[in-house]
C-alpha angles and dihedrals in degrees: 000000000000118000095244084045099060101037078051089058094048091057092050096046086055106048101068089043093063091040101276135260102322080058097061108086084168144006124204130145126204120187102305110005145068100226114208144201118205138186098199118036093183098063097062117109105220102171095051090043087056087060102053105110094237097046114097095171156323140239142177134210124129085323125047091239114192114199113239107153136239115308098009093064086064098060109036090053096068092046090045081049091054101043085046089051088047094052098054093046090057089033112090122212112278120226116278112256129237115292081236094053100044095048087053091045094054094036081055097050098047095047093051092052103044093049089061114018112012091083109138089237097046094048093047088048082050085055099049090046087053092058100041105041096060080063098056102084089055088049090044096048089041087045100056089044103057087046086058090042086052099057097035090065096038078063099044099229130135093014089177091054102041095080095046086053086047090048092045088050098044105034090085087042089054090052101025088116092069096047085056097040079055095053094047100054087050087050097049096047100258130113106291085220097068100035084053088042091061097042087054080062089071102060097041118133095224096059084087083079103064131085116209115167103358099311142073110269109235133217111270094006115156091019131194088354097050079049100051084047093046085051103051090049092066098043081059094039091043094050088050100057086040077057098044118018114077125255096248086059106036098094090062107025107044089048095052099034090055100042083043098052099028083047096054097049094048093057098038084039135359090057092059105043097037086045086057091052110039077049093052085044088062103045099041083055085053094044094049100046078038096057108009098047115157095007093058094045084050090061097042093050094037091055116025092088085061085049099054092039085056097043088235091111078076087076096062085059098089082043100057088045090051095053088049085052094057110024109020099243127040117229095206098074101054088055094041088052085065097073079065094055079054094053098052101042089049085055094056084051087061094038086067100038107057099043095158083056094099084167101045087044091050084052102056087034089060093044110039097097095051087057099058087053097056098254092128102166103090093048089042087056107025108047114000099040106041081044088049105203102050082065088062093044087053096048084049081052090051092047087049087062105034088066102049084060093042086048092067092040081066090045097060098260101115110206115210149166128210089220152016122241103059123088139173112013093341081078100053086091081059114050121107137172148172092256097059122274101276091061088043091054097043086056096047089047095050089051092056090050086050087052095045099046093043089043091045094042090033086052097038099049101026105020097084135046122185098270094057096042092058092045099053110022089075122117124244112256111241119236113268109250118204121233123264120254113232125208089251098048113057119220106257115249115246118268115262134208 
């Protein structure tokens, strides 16, 4: 089957499972997952979307999100956005419920999210993650391009082409500030352009210029925080000259009022201060892998699937970007890929203890190779957290990994990677370090085997007590098939009353 066909095929498979077009109130896609909005919750059919090949997994939060997987996700969402638009286009209105039904049905609705969505902190980490995931491709491909630069130039081949591939992998780095000043203003509710048109103000050249607090301003100071606060600025300028200023002048007035006063106090202001604290992240990020070693990577693997289980892992986005930003490579995620290792090798654990389990083992064995690549979610739902303490037994294999990386960092052996997204052995064409890029992999991939081997003993010896084992290790009955009828032995009527 051809690729678009089957991505096509996906998507159909998965319409009528989630009831179908008139269902969809609205389509988008991050790294791994479709990411749905539904009228109608009840009339989604979890069990059978499970089952559909391409499904890993599924997960709700204010959004229905079905696991695809990297790359795949990307093309099955444009086909799943055609097949929704043309069945709404064949599909005619129904006819409008009942005032009273519809009143229920929302009171229901709205009760359920903001119990457990609509928190202040959760929405405003939503926000951040919308302004920063769009960026990941771009990290990942420049990413990729500045590890085969570097080793291009450690071995001294292709010499003429080695500054054009530096230039391909730096060139978003050097403007990344206005992608995410873009990407603010659209989040906040202003025009993208202007928000992007501050943030430019940060990496211009001329800004060296300028004096601000004692010292010279330099390009690029304050980075992708001065440019989310830059941003934010002129959304709030900008909605109060829509407010204020009259209609016949609003074309001229409202542009050059919010990039003039937001400007102004990005470069008297925002620079300097988000220049002080993307310097104290990173070094605070030097100082704690520095001092606290394996007992800060500990921590950080331990912790990081509770984390992601809870949506509080959106908030060390604008970190890692920060850290690329200063140093070329961020030391958080290598140590934070580790609670993956955990997860897998706590699933192979599983995979050997319930051997009656046809279902659970259909599952790990389905999702294995998503997990070495770092794609965690479908055996995160599907096998650790509905067993419960083999969740706990993969987050101790995480820990267990995550200090053996944070061990060398102590030592002196900085672990890195160019970009955020990748896990697991996808991020093996990312890694970088200050001790070439052949000591930096055998140390990322001896923390994964750490992580593997803890999460599979910790599983296999600790992960199920007697109660659990007899509940799960069972064997699926088999259907019931009747007898077939022979010539010579007519098929009984049915009893009768």
């Amino acid at each position: 089957m051809a690729t678009e066909d089957k991505n096509r095929a996906t998507a159909a498979a998965i319409l009528p499972l989630v009831g179908g077009a008139a269902n969809v109130s609205s389509i988008a896609h991050c790294m791994t997952r479709l990411r749905l909005g539904l009228r109608d919750r009840s009339l989604v059919q979890d069990e059978a979307l499970k089952a559909v090949p391409a499904v890993m997994g599924v997960v709700e939060d204010d959004t229905y999100q079905i696991v695809l997987g990297p790359g795949t996700v990307a093309r099955v969402t444009p086909e799943f956005e055609k097949l929704v638009e043309e069945g709404r286009a064949q599909t005619p209105p129904a006819a409008p419920p009942a005032a009273e039904e519809l009143a229920a049905q929302g009171a229901a609705m709205k009760a359920a999210r903001k119990a457990r969505n609509a928190t202040p902190f959760k929405l405003f980490l939503r926000r951040i993650a919308n302004i920063f995931v769009p960026l990941i491709p771009a990290l990942i491909g420049c990413g990729i391009i500045a590890g085969l630069n570097g080793l291009l130039v450690n071995l001294e081949w292709l010499p003429s082409v080695t500054p054009a591939l530096a230039a391909m992998a730096s060139g978003f780095m050097a403007l990344i500030a206005v992608f995410v000043g873009y990407n603010t203003a659209k989040e906040f509710g202003g025009t993208p352009i202007l928000g992007g048109a501050v943030a430019a103000i940060i990496v211009f050249p001329g800004v060296a210029n300028i004096e601000a607090f004692g010292q010279k301003l330099s390009p690029g100071q304050g980075g992708v925080l001065g440019a989310l606060g830059a941003a934010v600025l002129a959304v709030y300028v900008e909605k109060w000259c829509r407010r204020w200023v009259p209609e016949a002048l609003d074309v001229l007035v409202t542009p050059t009022l919010t990039v003039l006063v937001s400007g102004l106090v990005t470069i008297f202001g925002l620079m300097y201060v988000a220049g002080e604290i993307s310097t104290a992240i990173g070094d605070f990020a030097d100082w704690l892998l520095s001092n606290g070693g394996a007992g800060a990577g500990l921590i950080l693997g331990g912790f990081f699937l509770p984390l992601v289980m809870l949506g509080l892992h959106q908030a060390l986005i604008p970190i890692h970007t920060t850290l690329i930003e200063q140093q070329g490579y961020t030391v958080l995620l290598p140590i934070l890929a580790m609670a993956g290792a955990g997860q897998v090798g706590a699933a192979v654990a599983v995979y050997f203890r319930l051997p009656r389990n046809e279902s659970i083992r259909r599952t790990i064995k389905s999702a294995l190779p998503a997990g070495f690549l770092g794609v965690g979610e479908p055996l995160i739902y599907g096998v650790s957290l509905p067993l419960g303490r083999p969740f706990i037994t993969a987050c101790v294999g995480g820990a267990f990994g995550g200090a053996f990386v944070g061990f060398f960092n102590q030592l002196g052996d900085a672990v890195g990677s160019t970009a955020i997204g990748p896990s697991g052995w996808a991020l093996f064409p990312l890694l970088d370090g200050n001790h070439g890029l052949a000591a930096t992999a055998a140390i990322y991939g001896g923390g994964l085997l750490v992580g593997y081997l803890t999460g599979f003993l910790a599983t296999y010896f600790f992960g199920f007590g007697k109660d659990l084992l007899a509940e799960f290790n069972v064997a699926e009955e088999p259907a019931p098939t009747p007898r077939p009828t022979t010539p010579t032995e007519p098929a009984k009527a049915p009893a009768t009353a």
